[in-house]
DRENDO-1510 file (C-alpha; in Angstrom, 1 decimal, always signed):
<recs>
REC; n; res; u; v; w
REC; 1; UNK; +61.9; -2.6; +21.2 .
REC; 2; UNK; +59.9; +0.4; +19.7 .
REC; 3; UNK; +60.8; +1.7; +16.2 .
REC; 4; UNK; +59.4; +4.2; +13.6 .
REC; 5; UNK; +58.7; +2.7; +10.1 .
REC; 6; UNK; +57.5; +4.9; +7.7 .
REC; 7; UNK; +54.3; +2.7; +5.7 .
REC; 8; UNK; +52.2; +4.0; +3.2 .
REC; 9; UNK; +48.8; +5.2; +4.1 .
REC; 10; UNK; +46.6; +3.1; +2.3 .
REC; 11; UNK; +48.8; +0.3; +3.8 .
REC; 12; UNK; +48.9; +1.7; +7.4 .
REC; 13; UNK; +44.5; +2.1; +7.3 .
REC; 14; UNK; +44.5; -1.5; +6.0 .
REC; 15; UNK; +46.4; -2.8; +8.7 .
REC; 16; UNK; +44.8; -0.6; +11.7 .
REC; 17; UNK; +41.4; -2.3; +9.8 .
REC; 18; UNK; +42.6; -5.7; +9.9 .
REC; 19; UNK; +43.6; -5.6; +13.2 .
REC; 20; UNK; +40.5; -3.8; +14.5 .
REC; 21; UNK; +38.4; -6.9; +12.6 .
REC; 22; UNK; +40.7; -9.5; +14.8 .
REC; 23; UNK; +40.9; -7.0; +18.1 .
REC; 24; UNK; +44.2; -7.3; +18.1 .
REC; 25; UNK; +46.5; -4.1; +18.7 .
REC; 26; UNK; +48.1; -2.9; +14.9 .
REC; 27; UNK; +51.9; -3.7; +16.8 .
REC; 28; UNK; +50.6; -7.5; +17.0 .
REC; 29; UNK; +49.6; -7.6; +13.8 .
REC; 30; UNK; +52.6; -6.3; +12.4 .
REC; 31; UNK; +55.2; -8.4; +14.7 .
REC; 32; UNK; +52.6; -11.5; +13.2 .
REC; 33; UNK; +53.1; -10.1; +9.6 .
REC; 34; UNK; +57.2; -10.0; +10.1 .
REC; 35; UNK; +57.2; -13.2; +11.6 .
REC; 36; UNK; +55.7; -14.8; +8.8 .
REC; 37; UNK; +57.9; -13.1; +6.2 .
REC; 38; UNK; +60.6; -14.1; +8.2 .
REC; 39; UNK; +60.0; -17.7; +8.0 .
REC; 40; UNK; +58.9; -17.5; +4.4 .
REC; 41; UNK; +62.4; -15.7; +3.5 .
REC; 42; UNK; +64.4; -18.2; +5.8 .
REC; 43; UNK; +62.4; -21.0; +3.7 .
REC; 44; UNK; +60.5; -22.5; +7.0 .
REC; 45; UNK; +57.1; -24.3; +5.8 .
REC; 46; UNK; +55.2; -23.9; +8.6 .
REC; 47; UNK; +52.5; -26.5; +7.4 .
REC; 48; UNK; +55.1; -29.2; +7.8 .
REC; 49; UNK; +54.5; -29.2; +11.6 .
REC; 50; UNK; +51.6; -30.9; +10.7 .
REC; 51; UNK; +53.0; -33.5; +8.7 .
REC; 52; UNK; +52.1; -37.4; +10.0 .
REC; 53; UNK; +49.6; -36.3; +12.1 .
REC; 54; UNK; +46.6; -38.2; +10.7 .
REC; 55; UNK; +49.6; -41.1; +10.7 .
REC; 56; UNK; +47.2; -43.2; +13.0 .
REC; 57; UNK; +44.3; -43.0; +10.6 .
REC; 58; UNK; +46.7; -45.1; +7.9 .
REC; 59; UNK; +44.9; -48.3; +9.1 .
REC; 60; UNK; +41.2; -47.1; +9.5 .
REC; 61; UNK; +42.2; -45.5; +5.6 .
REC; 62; UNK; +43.3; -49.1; +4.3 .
REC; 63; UNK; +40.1; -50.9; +6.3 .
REC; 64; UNK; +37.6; -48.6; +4.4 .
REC; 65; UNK; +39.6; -49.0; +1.0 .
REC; 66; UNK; +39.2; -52.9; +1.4 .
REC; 67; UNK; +35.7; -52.3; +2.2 .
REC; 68; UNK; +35.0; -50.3; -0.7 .
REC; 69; UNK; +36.6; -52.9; -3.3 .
REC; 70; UNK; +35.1; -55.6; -2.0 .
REC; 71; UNK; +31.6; -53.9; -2.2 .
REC; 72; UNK; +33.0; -53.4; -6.1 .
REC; 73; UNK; +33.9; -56.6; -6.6 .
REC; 74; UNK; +30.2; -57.5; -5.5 .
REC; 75; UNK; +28.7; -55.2; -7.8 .
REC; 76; UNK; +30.8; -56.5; -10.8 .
REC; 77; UNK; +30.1; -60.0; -10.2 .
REC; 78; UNK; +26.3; -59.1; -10.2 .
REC; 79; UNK; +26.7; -57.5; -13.2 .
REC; 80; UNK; +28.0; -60.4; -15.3 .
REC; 81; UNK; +25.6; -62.7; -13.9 .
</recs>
C-alpha cells in the first residue's frame, strides 16, 4: 500500500542515511522500524524466541561446574596441608 507521511527533515536524511549504510531501500527500513514499534506497543519480546535454546548445554554447564569445584576442593586441601 503506498502512503504519504509527513517526517521531519532531520528525521527523513537520517533514515535515507541509515538505509543507504545497510543498502536497503528507505520504504524497508521504515516497514522494519513500524514493525518493531508494533511489537514493542503490542508487548511482544522478541528475544523470547530464543529462550531454551542453549537448553542442551545444561549438562556440559553442570560437567564443567563439577570440574571446577573439585579442582577447588584440591587447591583447599593443599593449602591446609
Amino acid at each position: 500500500m503506498k502512503t504519504t507521511l509527513e517526517i521531519p527533515d532531520f528525521l527523513f536524511r537520517r533514515a535515507k542515511s541509515v538505509a543507504a549504510e545497510r543498502g536497503i531501500p528507505l520504504r524497508q527500513l521504515v516497514t522494519e522500524a513500524v514493525q518493531e514499534k508494533l511489537k514493542v506497543i503490542s508487548g511482544e519480546k522478541p528475544w523470547m524466541k530464543h529462550l531454551g535454546k542453549l537448553k542442551h548445554l545444561h549438562k556440559e554447564r553442570t560437567r564443567v561446574e563439577k570440574r571446577i569445584e573439585e579442582a577447588f576442593e584440591q587447591v583447599d586441601r593443599e593449602m591446609w596441608e
